[in-house]
BASE-878386 format. One record per residue: residue in three letters; x, y, z of N, C-alpha, C, O, CB in turn. Coordinates in steps of 0.02 Angstrom, whole numbers, plus 50000, padded with zeros to 5 digits. Glycine has a CB too. Layout:
BEGIN
ALAXYZXYZXYZXYZXYZ;...
***
This chain:
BEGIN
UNK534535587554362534235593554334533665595954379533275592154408533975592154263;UNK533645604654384533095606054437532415604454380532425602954321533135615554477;UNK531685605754441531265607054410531465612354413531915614354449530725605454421;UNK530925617454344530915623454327530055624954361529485622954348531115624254239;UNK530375629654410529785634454431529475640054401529835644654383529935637054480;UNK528575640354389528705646854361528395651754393528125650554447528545647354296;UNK528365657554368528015664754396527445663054428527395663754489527805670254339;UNK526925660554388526245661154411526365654154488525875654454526525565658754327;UNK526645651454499526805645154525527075650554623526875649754680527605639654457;UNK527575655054593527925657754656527125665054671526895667054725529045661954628;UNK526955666754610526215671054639525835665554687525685666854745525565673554563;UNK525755661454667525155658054738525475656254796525225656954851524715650354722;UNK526155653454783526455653654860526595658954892526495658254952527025650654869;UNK526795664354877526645671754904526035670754939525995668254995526555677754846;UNK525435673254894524905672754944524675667654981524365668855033524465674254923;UNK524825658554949524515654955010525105657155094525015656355154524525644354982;UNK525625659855056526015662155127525875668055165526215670055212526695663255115;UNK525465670155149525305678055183524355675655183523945679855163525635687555111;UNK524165669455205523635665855221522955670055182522525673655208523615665155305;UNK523055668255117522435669855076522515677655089521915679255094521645665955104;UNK522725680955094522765688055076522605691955026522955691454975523195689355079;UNK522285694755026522125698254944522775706054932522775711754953521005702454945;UNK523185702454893523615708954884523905713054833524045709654783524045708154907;UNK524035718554828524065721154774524585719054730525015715454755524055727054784;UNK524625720754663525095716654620525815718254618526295714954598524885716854552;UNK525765726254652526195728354677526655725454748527265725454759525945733354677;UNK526205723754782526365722854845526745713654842527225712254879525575724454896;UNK526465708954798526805703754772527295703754744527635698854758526575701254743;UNK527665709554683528045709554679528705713154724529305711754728527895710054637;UNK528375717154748529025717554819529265711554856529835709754870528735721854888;UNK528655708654868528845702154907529135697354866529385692554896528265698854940;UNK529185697454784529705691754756530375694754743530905691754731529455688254683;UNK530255702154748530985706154727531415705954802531995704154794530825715954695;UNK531245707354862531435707554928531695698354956531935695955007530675711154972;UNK531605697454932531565689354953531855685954898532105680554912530795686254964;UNK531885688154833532195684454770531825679954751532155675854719532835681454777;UNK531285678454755530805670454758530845667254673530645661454662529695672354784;UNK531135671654616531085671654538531405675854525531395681354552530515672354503;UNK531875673454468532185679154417532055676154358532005669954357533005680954421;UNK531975680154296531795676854229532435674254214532995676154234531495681654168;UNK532275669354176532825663054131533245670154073533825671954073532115654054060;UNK532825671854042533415674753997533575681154022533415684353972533245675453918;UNK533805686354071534215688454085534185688354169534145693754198534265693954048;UNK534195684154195534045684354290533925690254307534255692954351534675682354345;UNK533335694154271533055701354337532465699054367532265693454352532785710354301;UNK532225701754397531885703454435531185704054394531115709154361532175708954466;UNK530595698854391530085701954361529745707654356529305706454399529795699754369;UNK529625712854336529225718154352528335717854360527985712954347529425722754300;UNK528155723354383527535724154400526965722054350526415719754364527505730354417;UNK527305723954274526735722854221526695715754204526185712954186526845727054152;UNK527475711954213527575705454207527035701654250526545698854224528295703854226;UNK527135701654319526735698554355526055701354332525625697254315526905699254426;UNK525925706854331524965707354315524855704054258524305701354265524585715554300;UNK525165702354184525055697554124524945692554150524435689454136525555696454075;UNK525425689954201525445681254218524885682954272524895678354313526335676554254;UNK524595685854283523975683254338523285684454312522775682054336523985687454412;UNK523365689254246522905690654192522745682754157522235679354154523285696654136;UNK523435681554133523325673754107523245667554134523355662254105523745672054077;UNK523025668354199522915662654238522195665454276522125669254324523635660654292;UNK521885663254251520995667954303520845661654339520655662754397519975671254240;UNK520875654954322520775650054355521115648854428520945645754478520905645754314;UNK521735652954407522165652354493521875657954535521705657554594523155653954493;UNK521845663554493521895668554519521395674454528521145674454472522325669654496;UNK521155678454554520475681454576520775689854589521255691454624520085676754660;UNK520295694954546520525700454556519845703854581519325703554550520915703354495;UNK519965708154662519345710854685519565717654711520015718054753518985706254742;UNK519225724154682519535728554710520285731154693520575733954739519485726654765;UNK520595730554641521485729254625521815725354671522415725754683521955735954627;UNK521455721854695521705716354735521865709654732521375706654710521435716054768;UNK522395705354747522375697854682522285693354748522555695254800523325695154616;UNK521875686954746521885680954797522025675454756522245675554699521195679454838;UNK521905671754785521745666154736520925663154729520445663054768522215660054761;UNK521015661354670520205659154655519885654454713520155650754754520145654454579;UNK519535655254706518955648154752519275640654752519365636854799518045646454702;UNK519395640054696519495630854671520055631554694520145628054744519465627254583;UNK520595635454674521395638054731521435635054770521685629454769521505644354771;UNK521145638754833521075639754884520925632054928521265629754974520615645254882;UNK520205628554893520075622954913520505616354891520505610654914519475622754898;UNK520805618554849521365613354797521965613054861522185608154891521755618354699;UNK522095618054865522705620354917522585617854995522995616155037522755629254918;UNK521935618354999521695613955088521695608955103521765607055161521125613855116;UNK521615605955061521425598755043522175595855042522375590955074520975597754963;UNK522675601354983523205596754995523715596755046524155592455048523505596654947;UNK523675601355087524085601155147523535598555208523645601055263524445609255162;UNK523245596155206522905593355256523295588055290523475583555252522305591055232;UNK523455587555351523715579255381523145575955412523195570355436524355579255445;
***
């Protein structure tokens, strides 16, 4: 059985992949719709724009809004350095 990935999970790899980028919520979801990175469980589309802004609304601990712009929070960011470090 897979793990189950979720939304807010493929939002931070977006941006830790576009190296801490602050980007619009718009501009994330192109990049999961162009690339396929998530489709919802009950009918496989394509999240939309308001979808992703709820799930990044409901996560403030991951996630950091400056300017209509989304990064990831501070603790993110350093959580995330730490763990790819060799």
């Amino acid at each position: 059985m897979r793990k189950r990935i979720y939304l807010h999970d493929i939002i931070e790899a977006v941006l830790l992949r576009e190296d801490y980028h602050k980007l619009t919520v718009r501009k994330i979801t192109d990049i999961i719709e162009k690339e396929i990175l998530w489709l919802r469980t009950t009918d496989s589309q394509i999240p939309s724009v308001k979808q992703i802004a709820a799930r990044i609304n409901k996560y403030p601990s991951r996630f950091e809004r400056r300017e209509r712009r989304i990064g990831l929070s501070s603790g993110r960011k350093l959580q995330n350095s730490l763990r790819y470090r060799t």
